[in-house]
Structure formats: C-alpha cells, structure tokens
PDB file of N, CA, C and O in Angstrom:
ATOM      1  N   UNK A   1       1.436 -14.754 -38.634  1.00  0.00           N
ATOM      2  CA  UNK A   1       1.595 -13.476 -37.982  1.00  0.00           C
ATOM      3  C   UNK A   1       0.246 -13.046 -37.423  1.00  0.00           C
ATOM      4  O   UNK A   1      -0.805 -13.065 -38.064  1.00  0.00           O
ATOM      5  N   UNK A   2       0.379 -12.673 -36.217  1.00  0.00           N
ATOM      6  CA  UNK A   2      -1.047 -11.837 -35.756  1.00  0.00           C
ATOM      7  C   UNK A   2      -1.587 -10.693 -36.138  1.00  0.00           C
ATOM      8  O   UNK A   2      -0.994  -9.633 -35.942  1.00  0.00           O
ATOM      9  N   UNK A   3      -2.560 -10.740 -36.622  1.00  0.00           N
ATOM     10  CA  UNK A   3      -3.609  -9.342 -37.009  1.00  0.00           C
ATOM     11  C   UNK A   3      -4.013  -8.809 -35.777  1.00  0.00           C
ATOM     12  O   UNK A   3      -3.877  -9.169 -34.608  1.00  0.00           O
ATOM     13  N   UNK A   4      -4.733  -7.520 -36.539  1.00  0.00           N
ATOM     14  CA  UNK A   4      -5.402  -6.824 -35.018  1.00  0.00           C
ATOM     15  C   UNK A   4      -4.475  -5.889 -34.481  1.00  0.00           C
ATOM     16  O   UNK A   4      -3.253  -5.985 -34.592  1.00  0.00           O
ATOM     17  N   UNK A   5      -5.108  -4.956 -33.878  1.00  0.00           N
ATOM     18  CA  UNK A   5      -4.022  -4.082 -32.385  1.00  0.00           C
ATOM     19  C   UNK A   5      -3.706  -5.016 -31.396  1.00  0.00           C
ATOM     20  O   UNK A   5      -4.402  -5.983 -31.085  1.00  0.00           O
ATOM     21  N   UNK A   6      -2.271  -4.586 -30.750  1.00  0.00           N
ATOM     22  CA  UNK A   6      -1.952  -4.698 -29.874  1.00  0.00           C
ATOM     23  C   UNK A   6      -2.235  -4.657 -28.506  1.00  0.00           C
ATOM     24  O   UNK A   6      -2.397  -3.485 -28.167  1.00  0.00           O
ATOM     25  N   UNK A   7      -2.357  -5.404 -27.617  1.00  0.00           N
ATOM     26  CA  UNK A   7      -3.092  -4.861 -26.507  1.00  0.00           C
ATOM     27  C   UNK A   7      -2.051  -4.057 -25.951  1.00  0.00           C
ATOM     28  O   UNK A   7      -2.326  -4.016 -24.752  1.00  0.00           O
ATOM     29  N   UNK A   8      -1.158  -3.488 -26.117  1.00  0.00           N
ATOM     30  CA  UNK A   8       0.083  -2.646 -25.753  1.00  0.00           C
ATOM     31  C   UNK A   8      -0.479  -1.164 -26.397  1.00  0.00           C
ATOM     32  O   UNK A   8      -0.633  -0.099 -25.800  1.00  0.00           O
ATOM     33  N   UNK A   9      -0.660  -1.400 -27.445  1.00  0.00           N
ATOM     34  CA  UNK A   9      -0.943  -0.251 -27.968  1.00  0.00           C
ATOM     35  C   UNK A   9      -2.641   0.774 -27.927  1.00  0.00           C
ATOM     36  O   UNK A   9      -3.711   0.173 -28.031  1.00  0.00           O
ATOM     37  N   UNK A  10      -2.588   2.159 -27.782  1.00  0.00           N
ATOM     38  CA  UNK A  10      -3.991   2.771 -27.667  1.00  0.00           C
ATOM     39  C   UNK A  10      -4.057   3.502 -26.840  1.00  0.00           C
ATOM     40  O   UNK A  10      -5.081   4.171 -26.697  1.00  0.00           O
ATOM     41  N   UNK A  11      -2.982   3.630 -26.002  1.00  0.00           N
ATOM     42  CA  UNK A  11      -2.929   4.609 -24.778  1.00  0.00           C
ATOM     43  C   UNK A  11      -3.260   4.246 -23.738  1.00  0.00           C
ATOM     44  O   UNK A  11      -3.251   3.033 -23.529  1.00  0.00           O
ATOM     45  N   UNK A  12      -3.757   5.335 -22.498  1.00  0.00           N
ATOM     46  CA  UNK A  12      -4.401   4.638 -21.129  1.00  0.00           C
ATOM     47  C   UNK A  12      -5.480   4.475 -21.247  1.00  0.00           C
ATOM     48  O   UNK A  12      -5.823   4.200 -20.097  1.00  0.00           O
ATOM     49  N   UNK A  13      -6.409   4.437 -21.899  1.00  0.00           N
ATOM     50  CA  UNK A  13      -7.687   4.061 -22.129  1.00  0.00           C
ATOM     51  C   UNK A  13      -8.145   2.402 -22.131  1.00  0.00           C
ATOM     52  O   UNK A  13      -9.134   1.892 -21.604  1.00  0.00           O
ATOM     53  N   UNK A  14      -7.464   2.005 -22.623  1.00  0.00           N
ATOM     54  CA  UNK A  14      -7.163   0.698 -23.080  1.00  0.00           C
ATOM     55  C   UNK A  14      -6.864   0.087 -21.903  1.00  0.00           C
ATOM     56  O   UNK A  14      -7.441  -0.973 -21.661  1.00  0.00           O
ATOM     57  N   UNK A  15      -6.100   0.519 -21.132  1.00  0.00           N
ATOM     58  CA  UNK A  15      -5.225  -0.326 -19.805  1.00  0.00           C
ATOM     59  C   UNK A  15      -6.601   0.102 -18.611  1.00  0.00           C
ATOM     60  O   UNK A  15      -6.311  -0.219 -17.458  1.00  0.00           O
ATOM     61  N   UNK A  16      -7.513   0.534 -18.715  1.00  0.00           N
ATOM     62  CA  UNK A  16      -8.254   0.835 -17.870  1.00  0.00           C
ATOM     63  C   UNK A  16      -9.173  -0.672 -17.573  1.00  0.00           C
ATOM     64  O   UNK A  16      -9.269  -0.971 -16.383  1.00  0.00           O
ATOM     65  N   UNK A  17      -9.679  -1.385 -18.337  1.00  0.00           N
ATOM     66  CA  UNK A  17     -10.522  -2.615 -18.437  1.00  0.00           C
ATOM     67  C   UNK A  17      -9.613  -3.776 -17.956  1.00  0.00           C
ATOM     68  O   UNK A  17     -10.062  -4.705 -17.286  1.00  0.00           O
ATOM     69  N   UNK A  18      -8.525  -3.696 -18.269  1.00  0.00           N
ATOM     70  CA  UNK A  18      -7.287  -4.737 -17.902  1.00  0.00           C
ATOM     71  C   UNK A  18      -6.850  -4.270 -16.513  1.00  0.00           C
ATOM     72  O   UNK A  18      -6.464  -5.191 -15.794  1.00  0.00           O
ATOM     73  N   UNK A  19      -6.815  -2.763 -15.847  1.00  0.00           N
ATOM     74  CA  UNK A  19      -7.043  -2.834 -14.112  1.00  0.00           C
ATOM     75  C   UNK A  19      -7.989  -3.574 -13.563  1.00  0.00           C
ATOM     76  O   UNK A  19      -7.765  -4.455 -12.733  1.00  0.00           O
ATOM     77  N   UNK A  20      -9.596  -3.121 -14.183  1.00  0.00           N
ATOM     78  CA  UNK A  20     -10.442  -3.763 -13.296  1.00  0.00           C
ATOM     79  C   UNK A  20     -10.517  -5.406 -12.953  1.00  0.00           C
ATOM     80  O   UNK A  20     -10.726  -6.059 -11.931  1.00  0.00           O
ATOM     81  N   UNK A  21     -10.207  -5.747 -14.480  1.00  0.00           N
ATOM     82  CA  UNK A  21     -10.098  -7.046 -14.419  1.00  0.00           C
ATOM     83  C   UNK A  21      -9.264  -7.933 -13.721  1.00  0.00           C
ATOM     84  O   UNK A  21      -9.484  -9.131 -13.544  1.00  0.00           O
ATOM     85  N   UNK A  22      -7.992  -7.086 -13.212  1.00  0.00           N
ATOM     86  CA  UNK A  22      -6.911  -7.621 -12.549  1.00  0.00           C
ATOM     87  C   UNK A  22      -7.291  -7.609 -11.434  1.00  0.00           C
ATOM     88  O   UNK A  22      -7.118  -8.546 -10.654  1.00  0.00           O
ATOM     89  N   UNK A  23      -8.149  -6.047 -11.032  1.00  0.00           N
ATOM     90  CA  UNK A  23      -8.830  -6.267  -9.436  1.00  0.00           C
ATOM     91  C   UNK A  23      -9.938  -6.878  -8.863  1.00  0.00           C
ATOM     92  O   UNK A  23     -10.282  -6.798  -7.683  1.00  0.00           O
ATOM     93  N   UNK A  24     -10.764  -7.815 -10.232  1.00  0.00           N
ATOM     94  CA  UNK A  24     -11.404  -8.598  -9.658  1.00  0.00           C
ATOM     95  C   UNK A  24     -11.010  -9.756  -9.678  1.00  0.00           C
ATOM     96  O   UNK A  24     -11.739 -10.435  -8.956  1.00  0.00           O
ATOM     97  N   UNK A  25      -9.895 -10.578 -10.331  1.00  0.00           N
ATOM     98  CA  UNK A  25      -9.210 -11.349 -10.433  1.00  0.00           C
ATOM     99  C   UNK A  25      -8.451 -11.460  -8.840  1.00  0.00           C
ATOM    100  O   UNK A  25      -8.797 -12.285  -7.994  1.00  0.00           O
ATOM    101  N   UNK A  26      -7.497 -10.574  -8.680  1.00  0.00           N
ATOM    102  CA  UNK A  26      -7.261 -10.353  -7.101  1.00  0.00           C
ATOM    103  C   UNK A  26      -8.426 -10.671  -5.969  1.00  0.00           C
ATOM    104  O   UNK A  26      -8.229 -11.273  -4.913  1.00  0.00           O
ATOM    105  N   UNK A  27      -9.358 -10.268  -6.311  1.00  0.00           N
ATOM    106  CA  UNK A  27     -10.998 -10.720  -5.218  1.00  0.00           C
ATOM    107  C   UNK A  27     -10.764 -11.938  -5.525  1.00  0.00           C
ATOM    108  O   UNK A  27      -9.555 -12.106  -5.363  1.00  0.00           O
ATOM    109  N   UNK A  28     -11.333 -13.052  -5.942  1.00  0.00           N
ATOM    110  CA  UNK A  28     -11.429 -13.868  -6.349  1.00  0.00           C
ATOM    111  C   UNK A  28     -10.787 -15.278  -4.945  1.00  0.00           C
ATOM    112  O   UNK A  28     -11.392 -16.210  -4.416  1.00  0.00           O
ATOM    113  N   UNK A  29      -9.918 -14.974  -4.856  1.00  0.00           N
ATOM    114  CA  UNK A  29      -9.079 -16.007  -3.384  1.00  0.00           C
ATOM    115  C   UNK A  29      -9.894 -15.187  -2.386  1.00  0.00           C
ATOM    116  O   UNK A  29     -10.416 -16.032  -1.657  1.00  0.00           O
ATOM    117  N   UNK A  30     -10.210 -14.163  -2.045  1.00  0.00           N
ATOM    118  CA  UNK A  30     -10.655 -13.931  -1.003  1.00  0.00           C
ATOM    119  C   UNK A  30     -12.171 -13.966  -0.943  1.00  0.00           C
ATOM    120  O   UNK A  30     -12.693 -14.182   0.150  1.00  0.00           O
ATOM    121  N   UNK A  31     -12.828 -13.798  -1.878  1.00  0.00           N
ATOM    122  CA  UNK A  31     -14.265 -14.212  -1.788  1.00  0.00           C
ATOM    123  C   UNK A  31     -14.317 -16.000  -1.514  1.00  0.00           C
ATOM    124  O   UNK A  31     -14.962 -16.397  -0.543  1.00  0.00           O
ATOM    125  N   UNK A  32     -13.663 -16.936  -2.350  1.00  0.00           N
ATOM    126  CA  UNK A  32     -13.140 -18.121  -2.369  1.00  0.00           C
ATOM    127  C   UNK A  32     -13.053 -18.882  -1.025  1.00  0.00           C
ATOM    128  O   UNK A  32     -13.544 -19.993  -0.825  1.00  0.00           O
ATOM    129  N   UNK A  33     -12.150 -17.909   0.146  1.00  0.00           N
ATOM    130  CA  UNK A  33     -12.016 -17.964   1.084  1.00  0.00           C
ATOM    131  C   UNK A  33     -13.168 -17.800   2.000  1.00  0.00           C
ATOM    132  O   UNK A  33     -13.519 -18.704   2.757  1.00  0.00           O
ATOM    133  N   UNK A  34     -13.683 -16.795   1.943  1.00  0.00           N
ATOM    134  CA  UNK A  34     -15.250 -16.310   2.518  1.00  0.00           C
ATOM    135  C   UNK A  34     -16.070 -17.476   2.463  1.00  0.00           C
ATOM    136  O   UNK A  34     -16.447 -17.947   3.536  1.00  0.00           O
ATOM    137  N   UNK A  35     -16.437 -18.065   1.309  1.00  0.00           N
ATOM    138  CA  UNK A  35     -17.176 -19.523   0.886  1.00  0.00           C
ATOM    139  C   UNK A  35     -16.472 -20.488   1.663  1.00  0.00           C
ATOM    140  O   UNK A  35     -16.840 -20.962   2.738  1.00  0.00           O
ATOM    141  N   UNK A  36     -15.642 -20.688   1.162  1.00  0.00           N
ATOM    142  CA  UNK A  36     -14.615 -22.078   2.568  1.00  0.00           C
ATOM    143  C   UNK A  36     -15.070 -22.119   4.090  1.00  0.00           C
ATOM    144  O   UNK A  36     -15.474 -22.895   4.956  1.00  0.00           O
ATOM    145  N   UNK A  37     -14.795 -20.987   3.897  1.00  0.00           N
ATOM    146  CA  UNK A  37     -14.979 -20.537   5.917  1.00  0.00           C
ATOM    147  C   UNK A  37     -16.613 -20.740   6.464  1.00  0.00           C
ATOM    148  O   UNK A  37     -16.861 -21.165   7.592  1.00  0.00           O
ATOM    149  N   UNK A  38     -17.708 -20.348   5.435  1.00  0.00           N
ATOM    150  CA  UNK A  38     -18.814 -20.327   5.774  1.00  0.00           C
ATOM    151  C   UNK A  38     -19.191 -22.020   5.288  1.00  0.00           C
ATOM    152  O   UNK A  38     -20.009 -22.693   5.915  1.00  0.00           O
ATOM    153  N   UNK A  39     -18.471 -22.518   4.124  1.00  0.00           N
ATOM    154  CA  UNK A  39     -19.126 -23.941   4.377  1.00  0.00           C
ATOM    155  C   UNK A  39     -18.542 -24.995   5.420  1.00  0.00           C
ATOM    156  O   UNK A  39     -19.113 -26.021   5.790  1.00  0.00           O
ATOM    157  N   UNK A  40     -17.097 -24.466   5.878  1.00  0.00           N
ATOM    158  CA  UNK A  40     -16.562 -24.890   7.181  1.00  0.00           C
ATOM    159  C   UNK A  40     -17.586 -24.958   8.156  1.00  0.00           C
ATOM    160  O   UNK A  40     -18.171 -26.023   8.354  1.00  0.00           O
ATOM    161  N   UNK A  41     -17.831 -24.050   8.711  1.00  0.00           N
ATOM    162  CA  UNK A  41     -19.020 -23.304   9.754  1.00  0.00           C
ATOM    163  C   UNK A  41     -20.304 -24.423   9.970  1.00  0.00           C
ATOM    164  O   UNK A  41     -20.854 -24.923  10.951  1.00  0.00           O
ATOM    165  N   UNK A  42     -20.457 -24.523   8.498  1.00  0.00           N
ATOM    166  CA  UNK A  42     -21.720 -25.462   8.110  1.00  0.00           C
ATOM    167  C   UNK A  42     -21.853 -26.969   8.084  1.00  0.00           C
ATOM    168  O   UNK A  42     -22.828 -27.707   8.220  1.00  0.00           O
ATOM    169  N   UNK A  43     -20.438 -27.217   7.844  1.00  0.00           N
ATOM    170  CA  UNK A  43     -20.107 -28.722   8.000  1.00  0.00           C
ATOM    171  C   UNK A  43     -20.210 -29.217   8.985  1.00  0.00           C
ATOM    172  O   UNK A  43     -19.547 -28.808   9.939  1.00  0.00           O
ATOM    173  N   UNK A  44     -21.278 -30.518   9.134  1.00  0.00           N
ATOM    174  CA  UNK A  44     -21.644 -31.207   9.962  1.00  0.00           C
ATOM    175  C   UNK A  44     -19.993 -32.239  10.333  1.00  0.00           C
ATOM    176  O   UNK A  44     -19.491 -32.394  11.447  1.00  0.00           O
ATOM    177  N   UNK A  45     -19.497 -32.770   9.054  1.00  0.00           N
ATOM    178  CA  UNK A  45     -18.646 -34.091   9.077  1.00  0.00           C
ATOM    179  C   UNK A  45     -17.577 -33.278   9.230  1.00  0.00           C
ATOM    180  O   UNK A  45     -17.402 -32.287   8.520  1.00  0.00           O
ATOM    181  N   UNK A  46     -16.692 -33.684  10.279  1.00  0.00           N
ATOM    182  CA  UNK A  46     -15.290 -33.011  11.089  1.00  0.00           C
ATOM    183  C   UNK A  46     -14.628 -33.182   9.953  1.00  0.00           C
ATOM    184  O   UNK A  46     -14.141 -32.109   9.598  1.00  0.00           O
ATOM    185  N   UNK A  47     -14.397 -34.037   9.236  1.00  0.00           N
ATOM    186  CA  UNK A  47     -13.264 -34.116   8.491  1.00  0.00           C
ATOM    187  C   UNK A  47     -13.663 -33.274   7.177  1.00  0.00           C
ATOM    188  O   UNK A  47     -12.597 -32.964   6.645  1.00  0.00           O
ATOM    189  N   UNK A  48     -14.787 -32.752   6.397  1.00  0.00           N
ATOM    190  CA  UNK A  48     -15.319 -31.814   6.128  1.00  0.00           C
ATOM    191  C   UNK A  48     -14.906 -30.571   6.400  1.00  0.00           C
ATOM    192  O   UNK A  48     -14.371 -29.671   5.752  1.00  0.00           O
ATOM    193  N   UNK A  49     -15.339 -30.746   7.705  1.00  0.00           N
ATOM    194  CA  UNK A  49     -15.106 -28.710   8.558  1.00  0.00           C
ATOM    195  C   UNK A  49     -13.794 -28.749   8.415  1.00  0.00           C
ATOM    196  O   UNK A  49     -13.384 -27.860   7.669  1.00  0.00           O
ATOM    197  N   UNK A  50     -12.695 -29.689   9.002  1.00  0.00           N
ATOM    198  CA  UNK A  50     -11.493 -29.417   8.601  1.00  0.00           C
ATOM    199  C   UNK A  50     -10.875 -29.060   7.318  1.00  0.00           C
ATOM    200  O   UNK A  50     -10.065 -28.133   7.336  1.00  0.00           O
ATOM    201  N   UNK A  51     -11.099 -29.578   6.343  1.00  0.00           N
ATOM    202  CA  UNK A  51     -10.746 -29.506   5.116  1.00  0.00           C
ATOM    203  C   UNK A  51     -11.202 -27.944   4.637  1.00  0.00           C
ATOM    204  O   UNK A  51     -10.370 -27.124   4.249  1.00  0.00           O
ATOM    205  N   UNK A  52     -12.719 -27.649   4.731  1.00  0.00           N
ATOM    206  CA  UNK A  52     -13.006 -26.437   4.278  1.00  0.00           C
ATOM    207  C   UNK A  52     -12.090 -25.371   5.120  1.00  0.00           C
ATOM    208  O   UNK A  52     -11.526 -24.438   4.550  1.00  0.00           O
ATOM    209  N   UNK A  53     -11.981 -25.632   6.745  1.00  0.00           N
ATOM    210  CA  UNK A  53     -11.490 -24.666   7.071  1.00  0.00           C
ATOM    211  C   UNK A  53     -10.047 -24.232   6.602  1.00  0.00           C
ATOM    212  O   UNK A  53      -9.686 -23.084   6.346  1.00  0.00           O
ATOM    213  N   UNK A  54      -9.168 -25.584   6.534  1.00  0.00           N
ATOM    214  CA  UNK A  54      -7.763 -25.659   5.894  1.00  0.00           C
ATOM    215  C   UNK A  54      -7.465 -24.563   4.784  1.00  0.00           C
ATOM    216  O   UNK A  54      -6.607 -23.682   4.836  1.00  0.00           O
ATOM    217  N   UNK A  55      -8.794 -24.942   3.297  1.00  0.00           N
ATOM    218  CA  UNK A  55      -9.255 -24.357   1.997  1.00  0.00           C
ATOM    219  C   UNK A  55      -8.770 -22.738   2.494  1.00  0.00           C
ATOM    220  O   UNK A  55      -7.851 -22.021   2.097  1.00  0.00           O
ATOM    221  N   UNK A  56      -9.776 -22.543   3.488  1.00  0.00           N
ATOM    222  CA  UNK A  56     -10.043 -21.195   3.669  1.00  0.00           C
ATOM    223  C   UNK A  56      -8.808 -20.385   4.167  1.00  0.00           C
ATOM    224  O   UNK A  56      -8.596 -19.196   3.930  1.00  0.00           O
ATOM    225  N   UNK A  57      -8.102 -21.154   4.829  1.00  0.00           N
ATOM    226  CA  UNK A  57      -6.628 -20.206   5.406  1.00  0.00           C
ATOM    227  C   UNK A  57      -6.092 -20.191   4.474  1.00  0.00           C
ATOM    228  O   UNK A  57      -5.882 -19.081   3.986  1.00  0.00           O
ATOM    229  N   UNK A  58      -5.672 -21.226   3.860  1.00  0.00           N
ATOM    230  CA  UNK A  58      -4.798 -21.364   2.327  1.00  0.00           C
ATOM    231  C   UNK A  58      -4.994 -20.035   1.583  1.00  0.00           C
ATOM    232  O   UNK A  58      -4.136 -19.176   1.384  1.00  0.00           O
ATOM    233  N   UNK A  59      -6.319 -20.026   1.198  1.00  0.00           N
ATOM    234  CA  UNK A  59      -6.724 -19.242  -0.103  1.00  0.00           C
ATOM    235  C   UNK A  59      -6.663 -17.790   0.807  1.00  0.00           C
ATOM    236  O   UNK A  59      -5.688 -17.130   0.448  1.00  0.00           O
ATOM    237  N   UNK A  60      -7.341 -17.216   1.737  1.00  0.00           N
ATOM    238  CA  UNK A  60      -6.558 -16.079   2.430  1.00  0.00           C
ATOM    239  C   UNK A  60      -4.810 -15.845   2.396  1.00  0.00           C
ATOM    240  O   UNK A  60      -4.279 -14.794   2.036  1.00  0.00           O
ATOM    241  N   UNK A  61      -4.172 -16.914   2.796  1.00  0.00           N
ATOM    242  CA  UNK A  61      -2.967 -16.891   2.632  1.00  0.00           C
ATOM    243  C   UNK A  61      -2.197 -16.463   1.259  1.00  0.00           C
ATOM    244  O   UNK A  61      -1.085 -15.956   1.106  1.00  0.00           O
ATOM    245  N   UNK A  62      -2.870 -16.727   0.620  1.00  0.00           N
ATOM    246  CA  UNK A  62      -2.913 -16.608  -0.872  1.00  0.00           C
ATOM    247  C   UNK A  62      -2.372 -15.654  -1.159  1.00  0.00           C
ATOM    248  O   UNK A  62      -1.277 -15.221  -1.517  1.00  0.00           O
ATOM    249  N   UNK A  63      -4.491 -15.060  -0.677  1.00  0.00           N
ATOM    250  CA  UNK A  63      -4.772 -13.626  -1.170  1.00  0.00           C
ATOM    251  C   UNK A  63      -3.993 -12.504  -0.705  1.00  0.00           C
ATOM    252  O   UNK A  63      -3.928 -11.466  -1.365  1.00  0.00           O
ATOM    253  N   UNK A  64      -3.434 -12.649   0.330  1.00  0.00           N
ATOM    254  CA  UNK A  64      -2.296 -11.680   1.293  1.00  0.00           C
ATOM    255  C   UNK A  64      -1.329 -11.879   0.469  1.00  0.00           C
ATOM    256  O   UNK A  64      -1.278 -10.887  -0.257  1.00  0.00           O
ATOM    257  N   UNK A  65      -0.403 -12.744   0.140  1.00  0.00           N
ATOM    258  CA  UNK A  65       0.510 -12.745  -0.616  1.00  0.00           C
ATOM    259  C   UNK A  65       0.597 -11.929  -1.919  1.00  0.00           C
ATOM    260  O   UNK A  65       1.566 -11.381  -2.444  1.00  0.00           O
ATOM    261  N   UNK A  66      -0.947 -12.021  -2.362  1.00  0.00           N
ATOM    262  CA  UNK A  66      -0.783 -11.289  -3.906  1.00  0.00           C
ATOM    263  C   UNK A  66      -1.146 -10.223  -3.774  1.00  0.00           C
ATOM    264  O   UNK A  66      -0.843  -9.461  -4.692  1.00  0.00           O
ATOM    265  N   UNK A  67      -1.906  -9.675  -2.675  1.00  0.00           N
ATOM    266  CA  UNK A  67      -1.798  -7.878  -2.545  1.00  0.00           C
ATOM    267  C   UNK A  67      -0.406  -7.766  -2.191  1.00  0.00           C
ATOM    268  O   UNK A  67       0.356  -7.210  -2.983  1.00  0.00           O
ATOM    269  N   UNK A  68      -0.015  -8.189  -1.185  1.00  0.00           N
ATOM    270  CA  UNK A  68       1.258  -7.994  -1.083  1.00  0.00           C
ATOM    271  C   UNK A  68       2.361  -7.742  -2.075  1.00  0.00           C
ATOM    272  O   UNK A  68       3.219  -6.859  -2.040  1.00  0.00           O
ATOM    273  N   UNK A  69       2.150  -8.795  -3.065  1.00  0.00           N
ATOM    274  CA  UNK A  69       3.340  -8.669  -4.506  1.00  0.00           C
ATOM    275  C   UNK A  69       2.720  -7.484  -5.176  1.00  0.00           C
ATOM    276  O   UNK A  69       3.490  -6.813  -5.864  1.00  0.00           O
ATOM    277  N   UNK A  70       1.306  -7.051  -5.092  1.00  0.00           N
ATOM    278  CA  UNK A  70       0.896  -5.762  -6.230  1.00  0.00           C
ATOM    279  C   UNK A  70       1.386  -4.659  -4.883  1.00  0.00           C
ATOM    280  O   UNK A  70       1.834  -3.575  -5.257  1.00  0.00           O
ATOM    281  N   UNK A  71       1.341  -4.807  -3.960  1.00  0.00           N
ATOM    282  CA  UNK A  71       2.001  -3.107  -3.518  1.00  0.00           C
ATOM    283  C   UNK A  71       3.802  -3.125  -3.636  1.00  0.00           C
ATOM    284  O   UNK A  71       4.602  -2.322  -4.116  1.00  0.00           O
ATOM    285  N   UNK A  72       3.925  -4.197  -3.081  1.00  0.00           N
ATOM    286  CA  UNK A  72       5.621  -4.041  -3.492  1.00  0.00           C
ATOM    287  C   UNK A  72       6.081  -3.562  -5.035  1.00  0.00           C
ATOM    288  O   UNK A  72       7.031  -2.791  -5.171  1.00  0.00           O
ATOM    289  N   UNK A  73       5.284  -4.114  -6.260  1.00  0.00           N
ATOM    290  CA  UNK A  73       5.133  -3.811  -7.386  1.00  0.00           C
ATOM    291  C   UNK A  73       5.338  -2.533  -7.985  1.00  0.00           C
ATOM    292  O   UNK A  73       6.232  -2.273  -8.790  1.00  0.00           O
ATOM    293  N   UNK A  74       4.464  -1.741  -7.554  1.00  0.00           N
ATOM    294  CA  UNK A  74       3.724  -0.462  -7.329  1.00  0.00           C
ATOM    295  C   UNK A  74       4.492   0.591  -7.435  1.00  0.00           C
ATOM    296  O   UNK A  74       4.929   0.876  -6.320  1.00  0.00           O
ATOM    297  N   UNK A  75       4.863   1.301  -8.246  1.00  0.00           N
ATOM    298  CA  UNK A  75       6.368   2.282  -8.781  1.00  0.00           C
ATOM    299  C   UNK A  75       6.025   3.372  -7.301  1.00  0.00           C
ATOM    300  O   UNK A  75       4.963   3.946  -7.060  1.00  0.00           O
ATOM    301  N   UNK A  76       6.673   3.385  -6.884  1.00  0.00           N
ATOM    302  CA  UNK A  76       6.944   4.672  -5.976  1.00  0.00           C
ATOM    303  C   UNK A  76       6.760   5.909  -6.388  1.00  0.00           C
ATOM    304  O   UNK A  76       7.538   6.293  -7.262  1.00  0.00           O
ATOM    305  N   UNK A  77       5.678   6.901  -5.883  1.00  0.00           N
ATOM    306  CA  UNK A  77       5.837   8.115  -6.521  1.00  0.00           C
ATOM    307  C   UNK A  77       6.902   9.330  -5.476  1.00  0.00           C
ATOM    308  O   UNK A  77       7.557   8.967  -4.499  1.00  0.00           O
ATOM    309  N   UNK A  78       6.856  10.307  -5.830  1.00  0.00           N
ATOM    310  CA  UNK A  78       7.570  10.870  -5.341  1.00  0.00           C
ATOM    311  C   UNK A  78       9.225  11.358  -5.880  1.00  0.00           C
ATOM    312  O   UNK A  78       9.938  12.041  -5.144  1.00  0.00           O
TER     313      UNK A  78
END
C-alpha cells in the first residue's frame, strides 16, 4: 500500500506546481522545434537540412495539436 499524501489531496495550492509544470512541459515541442529549424538553417549537408527541417514541422505540428487539446479541454465558464 502507498504511504504519504495524495497528490489529489491539499487543495489548490498543491495543483499550482503541477500547472506550471504542465506549461513548461507544453513549451518543450516548441522550443524543440525552434532548435530544428535553426540547426536546419545551419546545415551545410541537404539531407541534414532536410531532416532537421522535417523535425521542425513535425514537432510544431505537435505543439499545435496539444494547445489545441488543452483549450478544447478547458471547462467553459459562463
């Protein structure tokens, strides 16, 4: 059986460190992407530049997708 609190439990205090972390987790494909694109840029060997550039749409593609799933997510207020 597991010891310890719950990470469920403690209120909103608790869920505050587990946002940020989710929103830098979310960065993460798009910085990813940023790097791809700039070592694309840099690549001398075509088949290189291609590949990084490929990397780089992918992982943008990604990253759109998963903001995308966190606003659809996102309880409606109102």
């Amino acid at each position: 059986m597991l010891q310890g609190p719950s990470p469920f439990e403690g209120g909103p205090n608790l869920a505050v460190p587990a946002v940020k972390d989710c929103q830098r987790q979310l960065e993460k494909p798009r910085t990813n992407a940023a790097e791809c694109g700039l070592i694309s840029d840099l690549a001398t060997d075509h088949a290189k530049h291609d590949l990084f550039d490929r990397l780089a749409l992918h992982l943008t593609t990604l990253a759109d997708q998963v903001e995308l799933a966190r606003i659809e997510a996102k309880p409606s207020k109102g």
